[in-house]
C-alpha positions, 0 to 999 in steps of 0.5 A: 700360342696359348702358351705365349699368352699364359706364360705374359700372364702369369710366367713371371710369378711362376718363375719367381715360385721356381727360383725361390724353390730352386735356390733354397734346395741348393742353399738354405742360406738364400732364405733367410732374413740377411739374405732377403734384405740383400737381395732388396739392396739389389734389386733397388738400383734396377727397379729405378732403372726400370721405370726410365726403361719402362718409359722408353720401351712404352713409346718404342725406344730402347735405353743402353746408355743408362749403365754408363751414365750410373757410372757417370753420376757416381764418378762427378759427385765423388769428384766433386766433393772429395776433390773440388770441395763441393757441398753434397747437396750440390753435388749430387743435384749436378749430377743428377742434372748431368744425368737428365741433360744426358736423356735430354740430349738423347731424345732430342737428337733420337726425336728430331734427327730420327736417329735410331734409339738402338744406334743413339744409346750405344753410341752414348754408352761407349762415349760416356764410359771413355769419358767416365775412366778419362775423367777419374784417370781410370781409378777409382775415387775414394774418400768420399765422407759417410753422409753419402753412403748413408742412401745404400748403407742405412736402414729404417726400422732396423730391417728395411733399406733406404734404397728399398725405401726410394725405389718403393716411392719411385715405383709408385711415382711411375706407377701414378704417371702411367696410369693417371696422367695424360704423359703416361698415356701418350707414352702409350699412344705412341708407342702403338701407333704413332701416326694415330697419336699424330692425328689425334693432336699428341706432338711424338716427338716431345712425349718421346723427348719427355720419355728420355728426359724422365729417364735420365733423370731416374738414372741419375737417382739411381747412381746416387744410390749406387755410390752410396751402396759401394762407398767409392767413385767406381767408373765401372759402377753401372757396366752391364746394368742397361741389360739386366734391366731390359731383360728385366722389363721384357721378361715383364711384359714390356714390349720391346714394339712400344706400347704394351706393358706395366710396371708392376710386371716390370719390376716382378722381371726385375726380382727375377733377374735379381734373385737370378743373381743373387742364388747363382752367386750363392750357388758359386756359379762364376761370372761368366756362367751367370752372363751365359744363364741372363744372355739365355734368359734374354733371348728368351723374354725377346722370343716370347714378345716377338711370338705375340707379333706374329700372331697379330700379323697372321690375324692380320692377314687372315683379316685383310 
């Protein structure tokens, strides 16, 4: 077990060390400034996803619908401005209120009707990807005007992405509300023992309410960042994300239990999945050996968390 422990100390870090050795044997390319930048373009639509999922996971939820929605959000503002004429502003704060009622409507009926988050969020994800390609007709939406690609296309100084940049703020913004405010902590206090949290006067079902809502909402940031990366109104935009960022948040320490983790963990699991990525696409792996190497991955990051539980039970054990 003390391997455990060290590795959700320092495990992280020391992955990253490996990957950054590793890819730049394979190719020097993946050290250098474009590819750097690249990289950061990347890993800045999941970072903004894991502060939602990092949200969720604190009080013992899980979020699989957030790549649907991703695709969702970068369907509704393409059509809202190319076809119905919309002004971009507008559009992109009804699709991000679309978003946000989405998370809403997840908590709520995962809160109140105590249906399982795991059931609830797949079943809006498969949901919402019909509905996505029904909307668009399965195509594409092109012609969407230059003002909105500036977000994932335009960069500060010459060097730093405006995608970095937000993912940067929304970061620290996640960072301020779990460590200095009372929601940060009873997202805490929750997801370790809900029923203390009830007798101490904290309503669990609004906090967890809350959790979904801020992450709907950073879900819809995060689509808008997506559109202006790629250009175009792609239903298929955010498949296969709501994995990679919770392999990402587990591998970073959150536990899947609730109540355990933070976000600069969080996001050091996000660098490694994303320069996973990026080296081995460089390293001309093709897709399905990059799904095989991230599911591995995965199943490792659950292995370690679940290892640390039975640990507490046999102490537990040993105690009673």
């Amino acid at each position: 077990m003390k391997f455990v422990e060290l590795f959700k100390k320092y495990g992280v870090v020391f992955i990253l060390v490996i990957l950054f050795v590793i890819f730049t044997a394979l190719n020097p390319a993946f050290l250098t400034v474009t590819n750097i930048i690249n990289i950061s373009k990347q890993v800045a639509i999941m970072a903004i996803l894991s502060v939602g999922m990092t949200f969720v996971l604190l009080t013992g939820g899980i979020e699989l619908s957030m790549g649907s929605v991703v695709s969702l959000v970068v369907v509704t503002i393409s059509m809202f401005v190319t076809i119905l004429g919309w002004p971009i502003s507008l559009a992109i704060l009804a699709s991000i209120a679309i978003a946000t009622a989405i998370g809403l409507l997840n908590g709520i009926i995962i809160a109140k009707v105590k249906v399982p988050p795991l059931i609830m969020t797949l079943g809006m994800q498969i949901f919402l990807y019909g509905f996505t390609y029904t909307l668009c007709g399965g195509t594409p939406v092109y012609g969407i005007p230059n003002s909105l690609k500036w977000v994932g296309q335009t960069y500060i100084f010459g060097f730093l992405p405006v995608s970095a940049l937000i993912m940067i703020i929304i970061i620290l913004i996640g960072y301020f509300v779990l460590s200095k405010t009372y929601l940060g902590r009873y997202f805490y206090a929750i997801g370790s023992n809900e029923e203390t949290a009830n007798l101490s006067g904290i309503n669990s079902d609004r906090i967890r309410i809350m959790a979904y809502t801020c992450c709907g909402f950073l879900v819809g940031i995060a689509g808008m960042v997506m559109l202006g990366r790629i250009g175009s109104g792609q239903p298929s935009a955010g498949e296969g994300y709501e994995m990679d960022v919770l392999t990402g948040c587990v591998l970073g320490g959150v536990s899947l239990n609730g109540g355990k983790g933070n976000l600069a963990k969080a996001f050091a699991g996000i660098l490694v999945i994303g320069i996973l990525s990026n080296g081995m696409s460089l390293a001309g792996m093709d897709a399905f050996m990059q799904k095989m190497v991230k599911g591995l991955v995965l199943m490792l990051a659950v292995i370690l968390d679940s290892l640390q539980y039975v640990k507490i039970r046999r102490k537990v054990k040993v105690i009673s």
